[in-house]
N, C-alpha and C positions, 0 to 999 in steps of 0.2 A: 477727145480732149474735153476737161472742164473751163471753165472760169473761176479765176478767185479774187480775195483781195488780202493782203498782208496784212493782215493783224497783229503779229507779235513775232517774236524769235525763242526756240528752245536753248538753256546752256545745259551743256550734259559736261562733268570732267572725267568722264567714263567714258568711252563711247568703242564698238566691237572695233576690229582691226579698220575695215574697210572705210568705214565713218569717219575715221582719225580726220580730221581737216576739213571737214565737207560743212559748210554752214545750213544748218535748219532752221524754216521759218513755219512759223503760224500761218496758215491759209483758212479764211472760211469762204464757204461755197456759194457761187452766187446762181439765179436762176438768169434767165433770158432777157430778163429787164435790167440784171444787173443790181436786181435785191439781195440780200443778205438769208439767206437759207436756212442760218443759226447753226450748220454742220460745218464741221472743223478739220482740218489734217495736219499734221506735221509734213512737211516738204522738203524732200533737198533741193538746195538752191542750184540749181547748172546756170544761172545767167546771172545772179550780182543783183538780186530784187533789193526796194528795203520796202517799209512800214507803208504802208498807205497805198502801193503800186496797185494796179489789176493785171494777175498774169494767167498765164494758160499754162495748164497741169495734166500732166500724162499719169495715169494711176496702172496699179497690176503690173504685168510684164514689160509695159510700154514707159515702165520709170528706170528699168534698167537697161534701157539700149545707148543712151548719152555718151557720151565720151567720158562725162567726171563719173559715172553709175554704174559701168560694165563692173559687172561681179561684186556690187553693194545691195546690203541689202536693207531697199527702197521699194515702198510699193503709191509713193506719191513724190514727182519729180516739176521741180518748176520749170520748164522750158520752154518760155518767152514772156519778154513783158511788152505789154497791152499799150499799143499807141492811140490807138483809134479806132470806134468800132461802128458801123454805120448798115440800114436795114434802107432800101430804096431809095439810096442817095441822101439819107438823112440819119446825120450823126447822133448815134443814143451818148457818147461817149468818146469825149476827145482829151487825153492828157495834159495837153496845153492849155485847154481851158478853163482844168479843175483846180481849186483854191487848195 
């Protein structure tokens, strides 16, 4: 699993059979501090993220086992967003406290 943060949302009025209804957002990739990496992916949404969130990203095979993804084709899937994150009892990153 990565880390990301929502960046933006794709609109497609096309989209193959499978995708029909599936929300994509913008994710770029953060490193272990929670920097900005300047790499990017399209994502399917399986949790309901929006703009600004930090969520955790399954890529490759591991983006189609989901329940909204079986048999779509996904090779970067959002599945879960980021409450809080903390390294020796000491929080890098807590959603309640970010402006």
């Amino acid at each position: 699993m990565k880390l990301g943060k929502v960046i933006g949302s794709v609109t497609a009025t096309r989209k193959e059979g499978n995708l029909g209804g599936l929300k994509i957002l913008v994710v770029s990739y953060l490193d272990e501090n929670l920097a900005d990496t300047k790499k990017t992916a399209a994502c399917i949404d399986a949790m309901g993220a929006g703009e600004g969130d930090i969520v955790l990203l399954c890529s490759s095979s591991s983006a189609r086992i989901t329940q909204m993804t079986r048999n779509v084709a996904s090779d970067n899937t959002i599945v879960g967003i980021v409450d809080a994150i903390s390294s020796n009892n000491v929080y890098t990153y807590n959603k309640s406290k970010q402006q």
